[in-house]
C-alpha positions as CSV (number, residue, x, y, z in Angstrom):
1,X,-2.2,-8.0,18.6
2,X,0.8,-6.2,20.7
3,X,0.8,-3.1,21.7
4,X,2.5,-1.6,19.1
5,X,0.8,-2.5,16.7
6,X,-2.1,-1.5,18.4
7,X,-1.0,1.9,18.5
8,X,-0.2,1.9,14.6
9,X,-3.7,1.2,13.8
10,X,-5.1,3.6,15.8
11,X,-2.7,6.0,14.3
12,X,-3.6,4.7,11.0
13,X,-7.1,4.7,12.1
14,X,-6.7,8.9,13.0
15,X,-5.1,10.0,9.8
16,X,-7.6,8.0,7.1
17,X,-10.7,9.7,9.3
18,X,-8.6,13.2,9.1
19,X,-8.2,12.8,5.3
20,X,-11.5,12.1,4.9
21,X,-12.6,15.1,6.9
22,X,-10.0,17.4,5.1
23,X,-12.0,16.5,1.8
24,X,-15.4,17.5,3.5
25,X,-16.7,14.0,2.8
26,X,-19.1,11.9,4.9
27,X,-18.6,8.1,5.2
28,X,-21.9,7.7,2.5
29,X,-19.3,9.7,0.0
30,X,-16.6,8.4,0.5
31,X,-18.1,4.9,0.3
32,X,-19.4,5.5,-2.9
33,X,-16.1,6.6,-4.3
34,X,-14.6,3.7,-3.1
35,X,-17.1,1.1,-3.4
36,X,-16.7,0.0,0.4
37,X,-19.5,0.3,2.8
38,X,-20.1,2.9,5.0
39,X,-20.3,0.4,8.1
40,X,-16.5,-1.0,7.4
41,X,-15.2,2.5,6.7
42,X,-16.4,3.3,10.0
43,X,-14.9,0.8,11.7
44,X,-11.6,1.3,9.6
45,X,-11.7,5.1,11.2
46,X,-12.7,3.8,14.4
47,X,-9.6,1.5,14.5
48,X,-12.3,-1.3,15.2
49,X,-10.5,-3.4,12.4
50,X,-7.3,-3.1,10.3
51,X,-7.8,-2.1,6.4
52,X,-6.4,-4.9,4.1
53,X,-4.1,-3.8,1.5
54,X,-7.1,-4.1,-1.0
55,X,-8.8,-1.8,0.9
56,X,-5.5,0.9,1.3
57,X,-5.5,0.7,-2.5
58,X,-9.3,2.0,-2.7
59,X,-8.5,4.9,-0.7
60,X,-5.7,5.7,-2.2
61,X,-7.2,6.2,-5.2
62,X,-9.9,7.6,-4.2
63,X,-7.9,10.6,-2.0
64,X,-5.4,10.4,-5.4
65,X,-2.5,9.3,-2.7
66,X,0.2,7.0,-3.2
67,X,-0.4,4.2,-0.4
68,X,2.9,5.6,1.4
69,X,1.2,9.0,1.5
70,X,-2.1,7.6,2.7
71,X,-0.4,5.5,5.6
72,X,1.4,8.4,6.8
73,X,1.7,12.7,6.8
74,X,4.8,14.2,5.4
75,X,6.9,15.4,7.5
76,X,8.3,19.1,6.9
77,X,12.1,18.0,7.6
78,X,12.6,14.8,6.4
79,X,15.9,12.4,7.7
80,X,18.3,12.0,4.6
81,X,19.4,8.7,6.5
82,X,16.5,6.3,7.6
83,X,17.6,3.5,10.1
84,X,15.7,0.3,9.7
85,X,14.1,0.6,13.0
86,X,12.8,4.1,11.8
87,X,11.5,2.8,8.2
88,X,7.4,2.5,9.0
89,X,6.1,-1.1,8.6
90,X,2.4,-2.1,8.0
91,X,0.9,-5.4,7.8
92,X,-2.4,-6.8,6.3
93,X,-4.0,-9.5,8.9
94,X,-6.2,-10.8,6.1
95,X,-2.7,-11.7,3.6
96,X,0.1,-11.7,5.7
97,X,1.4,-9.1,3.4
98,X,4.3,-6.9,5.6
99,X,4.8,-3.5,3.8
100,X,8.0,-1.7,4.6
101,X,8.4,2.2,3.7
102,X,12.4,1.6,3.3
103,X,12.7,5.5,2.1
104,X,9.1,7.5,2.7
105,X,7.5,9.8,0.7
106,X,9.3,13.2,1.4
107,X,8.6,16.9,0.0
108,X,11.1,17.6,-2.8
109,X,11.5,13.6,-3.6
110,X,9.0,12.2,-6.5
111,X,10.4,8.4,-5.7
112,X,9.6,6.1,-2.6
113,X,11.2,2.7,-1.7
114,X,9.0,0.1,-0.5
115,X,9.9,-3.4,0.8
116,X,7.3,-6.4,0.6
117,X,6.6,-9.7,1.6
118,X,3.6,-11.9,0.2
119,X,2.9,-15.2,1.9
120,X,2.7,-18.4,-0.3
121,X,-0.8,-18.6,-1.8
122,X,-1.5,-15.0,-0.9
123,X,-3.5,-12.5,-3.5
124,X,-3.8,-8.9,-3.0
125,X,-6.0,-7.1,-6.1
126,X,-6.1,-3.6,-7.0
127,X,-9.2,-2.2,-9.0
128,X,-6.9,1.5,-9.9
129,X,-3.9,3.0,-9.3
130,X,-4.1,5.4,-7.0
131,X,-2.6,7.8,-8.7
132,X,-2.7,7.7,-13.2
133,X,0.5,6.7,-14.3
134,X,2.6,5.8,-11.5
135,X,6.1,4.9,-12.8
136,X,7.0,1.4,-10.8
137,X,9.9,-1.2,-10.7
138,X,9.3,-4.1,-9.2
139,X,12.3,-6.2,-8.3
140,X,12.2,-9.6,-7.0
141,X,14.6,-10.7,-4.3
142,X,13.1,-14.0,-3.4
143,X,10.1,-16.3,-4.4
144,X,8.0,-15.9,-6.9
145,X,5.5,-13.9,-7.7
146,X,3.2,-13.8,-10.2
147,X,1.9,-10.3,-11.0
148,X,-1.3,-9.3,-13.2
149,X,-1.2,-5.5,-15.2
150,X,-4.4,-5.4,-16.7
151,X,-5.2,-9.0,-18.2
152,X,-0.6,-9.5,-18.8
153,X,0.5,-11.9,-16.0
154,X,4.3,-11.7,-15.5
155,X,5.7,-14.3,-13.5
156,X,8.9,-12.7,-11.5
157,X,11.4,-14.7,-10.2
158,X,14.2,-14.0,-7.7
159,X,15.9,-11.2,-9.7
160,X,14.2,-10.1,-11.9
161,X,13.2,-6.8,-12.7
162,X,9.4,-5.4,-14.2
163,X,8.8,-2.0,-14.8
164,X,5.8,0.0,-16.1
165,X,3.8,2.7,-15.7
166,X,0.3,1.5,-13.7
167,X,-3.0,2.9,-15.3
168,X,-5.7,0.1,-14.6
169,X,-5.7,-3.0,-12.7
170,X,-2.8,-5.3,-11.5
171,X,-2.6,-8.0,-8.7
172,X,0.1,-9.7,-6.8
173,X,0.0,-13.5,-6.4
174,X,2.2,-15.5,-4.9
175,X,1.9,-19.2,-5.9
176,X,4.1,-20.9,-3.4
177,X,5.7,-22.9,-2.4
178,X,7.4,-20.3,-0.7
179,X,6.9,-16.4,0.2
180,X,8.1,-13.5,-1.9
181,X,10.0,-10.9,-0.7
182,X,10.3,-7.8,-3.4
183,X,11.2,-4.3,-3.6
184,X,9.3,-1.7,-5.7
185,X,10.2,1.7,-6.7
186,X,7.8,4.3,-6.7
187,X,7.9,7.7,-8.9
188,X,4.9,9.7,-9.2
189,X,4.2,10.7,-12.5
């Protein structure tokens, strides 16, 4: 892992254990809101490994946080123009999934632009939303992906455009034979 990166986590790592301690909840509580042990949220906080996205989407539900708002605080004067080389980028070791905030969550804004690439053959599941009711688009630029709301499996291809409001499971699958690459509106309810 480069540098870099290594400093993300540990970022990452800072502001998951800060949120947690803002709610006033130990690890024990906080696993059994998520339904992830106590021992891996520790080492999550501890930067000792990197969350999956899987993972992300537990917290975020549990701290009722858009993903973009978990990775990162708001900042108080937000940039109205965001180069690429300022637009934060995550990426989940387990997936290969690279998760681009193209336009961050901001005070004043309800919508966020994310970027997102899937490797072929790669699944990442979500139990909940993470917050009731988030409005998403989800527009495919290249690939395919197949994506599960509830027990409806849409297969996207290169694009098209789905749209919905999220209030129980979905999945993103990418059946090959090559990766997707998406964008996806968010608009909190």
């Amino acid at each position: 892992m480069d540098e870099g990166q290594d400093s993300h986590d540990l970022r990452l790592a800072e502001r998951l254990a800060e949120l947690r301690i803002s709610q006033g909840w130990s690890l024990e509580q906080l696993a059994q809101r998520t339904g992830v042990s106590r021992a891996t949220l520790s080492r999550v906080e501890r930067a000792e490994t990197s969350p999956t996205a899987s993972l992300l989407g537990k917290l975020s539900a549990a701290y009722g946080l858009t993903t973009s708002r978990l990775l990162m605080a708001l900042e108080d004067n937000p940039p109205e123009l965001i180069r690429a080389a300022q637009q934060p980028v995550w990426h989940d070791h387990e997936t290969g999934f690279e998760r681009r905030s193209v336009s961050p969550p901001a005070p004043g804004f309800r919508a966020e632009l994310i970027s997102g690439t899937l490797k072929a053959g790669a699944t990442i599941a979500y139990d909940s939303p993470p917050v009731d009711g988030l409005e998403q688009h989800i527009w495919m630029l290249e690939g395919i992906l197949e994506f599960t709301l509830d027990s409806r499996i849409y297969r996207l291809e290169a694009g098209d455009c789905l749209r919905f409001h999220l209030h129980g499971t979905s999945s993103f699958h990418v059946p090959g034979p090559a990766d997707a690459r998406y964008a996806i509106v968010i608009s909190r309810p």
